[in-house]
N, C-alpha and C positions, 0 to 999 in steps of 0.2 A: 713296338712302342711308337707313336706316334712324335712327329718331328716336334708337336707345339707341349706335348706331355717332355720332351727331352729339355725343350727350352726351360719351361714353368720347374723341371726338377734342379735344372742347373741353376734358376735363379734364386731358387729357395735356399740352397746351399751357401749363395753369395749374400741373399737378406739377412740370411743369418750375422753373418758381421756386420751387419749395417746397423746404424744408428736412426733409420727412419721410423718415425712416432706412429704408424700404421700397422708398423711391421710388427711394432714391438707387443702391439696390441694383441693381432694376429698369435705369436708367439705366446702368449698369456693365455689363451683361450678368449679371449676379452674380445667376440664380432661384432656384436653393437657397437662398439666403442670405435672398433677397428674400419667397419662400414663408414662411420660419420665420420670419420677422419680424413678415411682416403677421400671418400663423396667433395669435403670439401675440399680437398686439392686438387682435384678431379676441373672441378666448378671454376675454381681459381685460374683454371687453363695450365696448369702442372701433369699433362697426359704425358706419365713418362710410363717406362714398365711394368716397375717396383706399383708404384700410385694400381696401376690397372690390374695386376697381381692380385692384391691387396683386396681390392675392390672387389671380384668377382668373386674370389675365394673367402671372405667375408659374407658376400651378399649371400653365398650359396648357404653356409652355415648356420646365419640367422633363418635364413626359409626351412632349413632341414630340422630347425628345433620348435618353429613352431608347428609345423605339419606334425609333430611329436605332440605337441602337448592336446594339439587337435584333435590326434587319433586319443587320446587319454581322456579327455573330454567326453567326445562321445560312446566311446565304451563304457564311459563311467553308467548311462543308460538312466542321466538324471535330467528330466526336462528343463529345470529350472537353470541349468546348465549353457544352454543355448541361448541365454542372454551373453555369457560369460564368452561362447564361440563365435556369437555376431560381431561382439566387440574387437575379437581377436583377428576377425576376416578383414573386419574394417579396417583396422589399423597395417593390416599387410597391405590392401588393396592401396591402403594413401603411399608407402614405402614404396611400393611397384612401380606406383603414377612417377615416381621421382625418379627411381632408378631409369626408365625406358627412357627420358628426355636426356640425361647425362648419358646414357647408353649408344643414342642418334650421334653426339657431340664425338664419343670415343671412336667411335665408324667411322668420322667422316677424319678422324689420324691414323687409320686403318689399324684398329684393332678390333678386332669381331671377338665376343668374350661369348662362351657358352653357360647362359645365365637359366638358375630352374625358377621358374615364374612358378609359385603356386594358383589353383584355380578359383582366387580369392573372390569375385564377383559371383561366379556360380554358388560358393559357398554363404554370401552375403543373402544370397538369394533363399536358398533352402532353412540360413537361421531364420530369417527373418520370420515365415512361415510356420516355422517351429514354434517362434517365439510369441507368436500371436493366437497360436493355439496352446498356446501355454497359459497364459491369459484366459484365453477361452474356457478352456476345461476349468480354470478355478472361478471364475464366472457361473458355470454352471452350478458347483455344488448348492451356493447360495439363491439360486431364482427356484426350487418348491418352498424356502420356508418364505422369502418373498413375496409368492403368490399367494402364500397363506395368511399375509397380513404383514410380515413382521418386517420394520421400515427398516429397522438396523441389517436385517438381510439384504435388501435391494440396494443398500446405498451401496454396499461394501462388493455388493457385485454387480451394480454400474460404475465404480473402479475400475475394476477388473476390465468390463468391457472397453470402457475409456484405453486403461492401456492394451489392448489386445487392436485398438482401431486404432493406434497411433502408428503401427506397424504395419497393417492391413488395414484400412479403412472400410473396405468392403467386404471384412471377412465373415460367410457366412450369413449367418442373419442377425449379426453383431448391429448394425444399424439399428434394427426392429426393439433388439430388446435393449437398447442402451436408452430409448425411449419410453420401453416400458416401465423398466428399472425406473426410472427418473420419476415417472407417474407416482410408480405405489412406493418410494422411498421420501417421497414430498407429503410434511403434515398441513393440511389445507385449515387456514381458520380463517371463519366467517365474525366480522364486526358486525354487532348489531345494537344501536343505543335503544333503552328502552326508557319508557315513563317515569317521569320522579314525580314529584311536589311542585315543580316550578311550573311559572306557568306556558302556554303552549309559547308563543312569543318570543319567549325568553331562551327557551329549549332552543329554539330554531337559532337565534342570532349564536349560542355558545356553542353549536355544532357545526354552523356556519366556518367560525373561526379555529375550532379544531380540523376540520377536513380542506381548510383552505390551501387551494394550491397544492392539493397532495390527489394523485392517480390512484387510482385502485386497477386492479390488485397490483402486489408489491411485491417480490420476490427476495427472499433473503438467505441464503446456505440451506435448502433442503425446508425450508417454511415457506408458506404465500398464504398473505391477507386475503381477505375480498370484505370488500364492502357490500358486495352483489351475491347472492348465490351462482354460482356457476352450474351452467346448463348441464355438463358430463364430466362433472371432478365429484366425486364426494368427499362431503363437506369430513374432517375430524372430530371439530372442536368449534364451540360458539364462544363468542365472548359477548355476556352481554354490559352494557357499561351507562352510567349515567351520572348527571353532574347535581351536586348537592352541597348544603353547609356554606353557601355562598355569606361573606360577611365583609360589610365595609366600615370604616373609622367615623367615617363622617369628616366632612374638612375642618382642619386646624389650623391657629394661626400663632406663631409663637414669634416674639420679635426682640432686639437685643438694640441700645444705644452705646455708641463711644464717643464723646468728645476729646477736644486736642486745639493744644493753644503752639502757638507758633512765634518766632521773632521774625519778620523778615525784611529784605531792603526795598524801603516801598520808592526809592527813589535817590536823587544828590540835588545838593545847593548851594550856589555860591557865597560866600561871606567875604566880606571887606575887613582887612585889620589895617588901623594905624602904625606904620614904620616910623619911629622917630629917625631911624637909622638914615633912611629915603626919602624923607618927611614925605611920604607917598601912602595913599591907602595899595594894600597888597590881595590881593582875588587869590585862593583856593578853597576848592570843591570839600562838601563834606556829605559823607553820604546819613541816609537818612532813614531809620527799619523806624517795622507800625507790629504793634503787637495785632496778632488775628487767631481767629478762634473758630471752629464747626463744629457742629454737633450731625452726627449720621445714624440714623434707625434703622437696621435691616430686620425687613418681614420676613419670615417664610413661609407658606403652605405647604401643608402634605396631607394626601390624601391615601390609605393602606384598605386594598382589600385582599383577598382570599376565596378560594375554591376547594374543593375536594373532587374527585374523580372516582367513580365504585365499580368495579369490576369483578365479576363473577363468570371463573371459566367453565364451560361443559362439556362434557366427554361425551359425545355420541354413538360412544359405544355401549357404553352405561347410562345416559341418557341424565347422570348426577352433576352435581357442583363439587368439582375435585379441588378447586383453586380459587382465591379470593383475594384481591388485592386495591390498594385504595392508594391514590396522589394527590398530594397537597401545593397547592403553589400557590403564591401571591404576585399581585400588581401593582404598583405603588405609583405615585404621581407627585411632582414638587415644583415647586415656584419660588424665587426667591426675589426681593427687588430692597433698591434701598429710597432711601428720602433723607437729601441733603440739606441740612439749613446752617447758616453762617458764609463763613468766607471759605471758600474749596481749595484757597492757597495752605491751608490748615492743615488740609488731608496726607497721610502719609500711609505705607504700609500695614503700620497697626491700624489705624481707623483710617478708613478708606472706604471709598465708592462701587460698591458691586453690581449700580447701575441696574436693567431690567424696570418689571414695570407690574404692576396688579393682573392678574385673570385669572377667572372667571373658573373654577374647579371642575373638570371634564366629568359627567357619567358615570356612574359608578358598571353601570354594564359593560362601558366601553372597557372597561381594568377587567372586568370579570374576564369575558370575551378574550384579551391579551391573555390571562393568565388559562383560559381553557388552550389556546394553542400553543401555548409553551409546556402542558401537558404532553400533547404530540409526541415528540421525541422517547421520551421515557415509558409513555403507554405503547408502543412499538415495543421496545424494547423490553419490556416486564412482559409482553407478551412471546417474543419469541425463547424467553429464558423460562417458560412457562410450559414448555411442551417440546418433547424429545424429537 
């Protein structure tokens, strides 16, 4: 028996009566617990025996139980498994990183501990590979019905790809078809306004202002607009759309009077009384209010119009109108002014001055126009809730 196996039996025999919190851990079966304990006494610069004891016969424990569950793991002979053993390599290899720097620290108080390092990088290395073919192959199942048309297949296995290249970025021809996936899992629709009743002029200015400031094409979760046909996408679905039912109020003028009388102190004056008391005339101030009155008329204009929006969507594969949908929005315009006449010391909260002034009732196209690009938002959106 070796001289350091005589020492470590004798000291165990002494730990035993010891009251140290590592030890007791150790004694429990409890090596994690036992590890992190001594670790941080270790740290604290407590390199006594017992501490280094502790620590190695610990360390070695925890590594003996996971290289157990490793060997269980993969016998178990389940791919999906190998996310479950990457994790577990990982989390040794971080363990390791820690123990070798505290290990440097115990050296240089000359204790040399014979510590079993598992070969947690190598095995980091072989899950990782695993794990992206793991990935892979269920990738695979989904790209023939994919190719066959069906979008719910390609997305669900450019997933797949996604996570198989998070692991492996270059695995395979994972690039190629995480592209392709992407292609035939994307439903492409083509805008396109077509002819109403309005006139051409008219057409142009309310299209103007619905495409204002807006890029084509648009990209949204597995959908993309185009405004344009695209040279080498085929097209889905068309939408074609046009503006109708346009109506305005005409301008109105509705106005309201309130008058209001007031007391107020228009001023002070001196008067003279005779004192017989002082046989003196005597000067004090008396103040002086003036009744005052205004009368205020507030105008207001308003002017209300309205649009409609008509869409009809088509399947190009069917070549029919599967979908049909229509939006309504209006644009309204107002003005208010007042006109004061009387004394404005009169005015108070209730009847008061809202100030402004007369003009001149804007366009009814220019309403029309606002109210086509506040369509915008919502015709996007009825569109992409319109197809899978």
């Amino acid at each position: 028996m070796s001289m350091k196996k005589i020492i470590y039996l004798s000291l165990s025999f002494l730990l035993l009566l010891s009251c140290n919190r590592p030890v007791k851990f150790l004694e429990k079966g409890k090596d994690e617990k036992a590890l992190k304990s001594s670790l941080q006494r270790l740290k604290r610069g407590k390199v006594k025996l017992d501490n280094v004891y502790v620590f190695e016969q610990s360390f070695n424990n925890v590594t003996d139980k996971d290289a157990e569950i490793i060997s269980k793991l993969r016998n178990a002979g389940e791919p999906k498994l190998w996310l479950e053993i990457r994790r577990k390599a990982i989390d040794i290899d971080k363990r390791q990183i820690r123990i070798e720097k505290i290990t440097r620290k115990i050296a240089e108080r000359g204790y040399f501990l014979e510590l079993d390092f598992y070969p947690a990088k190598k095995l980091i290395k072989e899950a990782t590979d695993n794990v992206a073919l793991y990935y892979y192959a269920q990738a695979l199942e989904f790209i023939p019905s994919a190719r066959s048309g069906e979008k719910k297949a390609a997305r669900k296995a450019y997933v797949k790809i996604l996570n198989c290249r998070k692991y492996r970025p270059e695995f395979k021809d994972a690039p190629d078809l995480e592209d392709e996936m992407l292609e035939l899992g994307t439903t492409h629709i083509l805008v396109q306004p077509v002819e109403s009743n309005l006139s051409a002029n008219l057409e142009d200015q309310l299209l103007n202002g619905f495409f204002y400031k807006n890029k084509f094409p648009k990209s949204y979760n597995w959908k993309t607009i185009y405004l344009e046909k695209p040279a080498e996408t085929q097209i889905d679905y068309f939408a074609e759309f046009y503006f109708d039912k346009l109506r305005e109020s005409g301008c109105y003028t509705s106005e309201s009077t309130c008058t209001n009388s007031e007391t107020i102190q228009a001023g002070c004056e001196i008067q003279k009384v005779w004192s017989e008391k002082d046989s003196a005339y005597i000067e004090f101030t008396v103040t002086v209010y003036e009744d005052v009155c205004v009368s205020v008329t507030t105008h207001r204009q308003d002017l209300d119009t309205s649009i409609e929006l008509f869409c009809n969507m088509i399947s190009l594969r069917s070549n029919q109108i599967f979908k049909t949908f229509s939006l309504y929005k209006r644009s309204s315009w107002s003005n208010e002014y007042s006109e004061v006449s009387g004394d404005h010391r009169a005015l108070n909260f209730i009847c008061s001055d809202s100030g402004g002034s007369y003009h001149h009732p804007p366009d009814p196209i220019e309403l029309w126009v606002s109210a086509a690009s506040s369509c915008r938002f919502d015709f996007i959106k009825k569109l992409r809730r319109s197809v899978y």
